[in-house]
C-alpha positions as a LaTeX table, in Angstrom:
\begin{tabular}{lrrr}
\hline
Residue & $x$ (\AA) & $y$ (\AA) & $z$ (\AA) \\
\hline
Unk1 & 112.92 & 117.44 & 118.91 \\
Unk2 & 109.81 & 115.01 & 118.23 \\
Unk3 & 107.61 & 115.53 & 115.15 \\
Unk4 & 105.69 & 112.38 & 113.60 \\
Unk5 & 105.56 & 112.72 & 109.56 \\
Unk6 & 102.51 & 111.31 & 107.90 \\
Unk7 & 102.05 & 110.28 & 104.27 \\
Unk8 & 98.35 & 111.72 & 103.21 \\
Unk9 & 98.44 & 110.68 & 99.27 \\
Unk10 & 101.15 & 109.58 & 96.69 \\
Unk11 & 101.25 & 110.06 & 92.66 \\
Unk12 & 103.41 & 108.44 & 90.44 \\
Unk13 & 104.55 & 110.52 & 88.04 \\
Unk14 & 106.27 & 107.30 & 84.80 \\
Unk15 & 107.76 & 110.31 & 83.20 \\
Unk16 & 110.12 & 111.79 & 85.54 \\
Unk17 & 110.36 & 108.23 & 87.00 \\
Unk18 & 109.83 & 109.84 & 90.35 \\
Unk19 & 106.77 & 109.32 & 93.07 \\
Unk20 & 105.34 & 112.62 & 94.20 \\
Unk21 & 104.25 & 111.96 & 97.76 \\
Unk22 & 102.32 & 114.53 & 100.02 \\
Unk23 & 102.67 & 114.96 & 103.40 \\
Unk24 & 101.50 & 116.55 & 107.04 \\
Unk25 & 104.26 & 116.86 & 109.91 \\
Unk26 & 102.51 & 117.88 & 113.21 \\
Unk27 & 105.44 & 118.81 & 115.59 \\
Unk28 & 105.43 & 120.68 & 119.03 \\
Unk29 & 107.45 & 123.74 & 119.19 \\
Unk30 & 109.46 & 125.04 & 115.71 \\
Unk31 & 109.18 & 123.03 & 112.56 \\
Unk32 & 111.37 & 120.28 & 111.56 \\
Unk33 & 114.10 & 121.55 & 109.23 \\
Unk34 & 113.96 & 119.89 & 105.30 \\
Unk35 & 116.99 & 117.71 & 106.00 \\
Unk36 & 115.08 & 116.55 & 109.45 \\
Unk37 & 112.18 & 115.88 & 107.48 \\
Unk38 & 113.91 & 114.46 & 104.82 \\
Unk39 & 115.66 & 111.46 & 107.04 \\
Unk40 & 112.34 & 110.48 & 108.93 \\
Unk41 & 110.69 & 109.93 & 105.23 \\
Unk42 & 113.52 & 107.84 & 103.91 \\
Unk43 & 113.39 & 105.99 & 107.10 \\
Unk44 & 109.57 & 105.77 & 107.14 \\
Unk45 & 109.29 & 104.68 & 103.26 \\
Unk46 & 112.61 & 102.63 & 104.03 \\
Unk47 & 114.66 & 103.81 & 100.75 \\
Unk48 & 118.04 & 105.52 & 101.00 \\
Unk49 & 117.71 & 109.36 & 101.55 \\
Unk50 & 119.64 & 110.16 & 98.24 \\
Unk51 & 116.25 & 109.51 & 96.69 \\
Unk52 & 114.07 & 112.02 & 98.45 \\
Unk53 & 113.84 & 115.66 & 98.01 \\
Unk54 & 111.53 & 118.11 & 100.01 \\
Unk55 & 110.38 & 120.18 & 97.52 \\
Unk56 & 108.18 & 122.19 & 99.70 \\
Unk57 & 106.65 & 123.10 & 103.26 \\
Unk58 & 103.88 & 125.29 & 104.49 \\
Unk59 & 103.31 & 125.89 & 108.64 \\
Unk60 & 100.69 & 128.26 & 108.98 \\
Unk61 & 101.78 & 130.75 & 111.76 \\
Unk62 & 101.30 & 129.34 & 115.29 \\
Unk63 & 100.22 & 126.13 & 114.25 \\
Unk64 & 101.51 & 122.39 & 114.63 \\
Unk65 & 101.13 & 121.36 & 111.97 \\
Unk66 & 103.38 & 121.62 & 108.31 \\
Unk67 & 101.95 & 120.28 & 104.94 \\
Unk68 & 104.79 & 119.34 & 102.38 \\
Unk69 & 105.60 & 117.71 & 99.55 \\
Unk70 & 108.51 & 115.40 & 98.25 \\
Unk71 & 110.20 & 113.87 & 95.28 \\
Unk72 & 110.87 & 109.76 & 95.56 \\
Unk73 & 113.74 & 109.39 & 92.76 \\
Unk74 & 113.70 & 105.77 & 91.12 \\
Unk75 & 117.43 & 106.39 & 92.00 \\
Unk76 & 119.68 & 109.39 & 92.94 \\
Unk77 & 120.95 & 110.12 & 89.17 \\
Unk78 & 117.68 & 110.51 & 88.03 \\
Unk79 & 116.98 & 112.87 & 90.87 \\
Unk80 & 119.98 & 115.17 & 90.43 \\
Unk81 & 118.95 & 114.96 & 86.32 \\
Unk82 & 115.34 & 116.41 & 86.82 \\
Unk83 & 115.35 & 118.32 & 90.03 \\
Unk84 & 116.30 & 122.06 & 90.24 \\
Unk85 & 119.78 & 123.29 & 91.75 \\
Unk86 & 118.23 & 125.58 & 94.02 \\
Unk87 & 116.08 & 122.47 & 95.56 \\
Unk88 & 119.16 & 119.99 & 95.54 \\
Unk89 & 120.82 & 122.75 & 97.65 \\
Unk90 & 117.96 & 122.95 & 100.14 \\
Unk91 & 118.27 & 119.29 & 100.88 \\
Unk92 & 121.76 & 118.95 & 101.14 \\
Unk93 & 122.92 & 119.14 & 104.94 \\
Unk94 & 125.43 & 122.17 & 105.11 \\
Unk95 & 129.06 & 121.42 & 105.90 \\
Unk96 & 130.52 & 122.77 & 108.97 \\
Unk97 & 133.67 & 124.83 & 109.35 \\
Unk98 & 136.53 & 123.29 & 108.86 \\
Unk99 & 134.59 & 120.18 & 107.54 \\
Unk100 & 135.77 & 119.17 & 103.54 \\
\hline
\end{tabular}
């Protein structure tokens, strides 16, 4: 599936030691899923993916488009230290059966 990701504004946020960085995905056909996203961010801000976290995504029904926003870690300790479980679980790529 093809879906372009683009960056529309970044914060930095000293305290958390994290960059909060707002995005649009357009894609044709059903939206990207987090860990999709996830990768072509890391690749497009050219950091390692244990750094990002989708923290959330918004398609409005029948559209192309999907607004989001991420977490850019200063490294992946800090990330697993601040973010919630519940979002550290959304990002992580499920294992398949029979997979350890």
């Amino acid at each position: 599936m093809k879906f372009e990701v683009k960056i529309m504004d970044t914060k930095r946020n000293d305290l958390l030691r994290r960059n909060e960085v707002f995005f649009i995905v357009s894609h044709n056909g059903p939206t990207p899923s987090r860990i999709e996203i996830r990768e072509k961010l890391a690749n497009l801000l050219r950091i390692d993916v244990d750094r990002v976290y989708i923290v959330r995504m918004k398609t409005m029904t029948g559209a192309r488009n999907t607004k989001g926003e991420a977490h850019i870690y200063d490294s992946p300790e800090q990330a697993k230290a601040i973010e919630p479980k519940h979002i550290i679980a959304r990002n992580t790529p499920q294992k398949e059966e029979g997979e350890k």
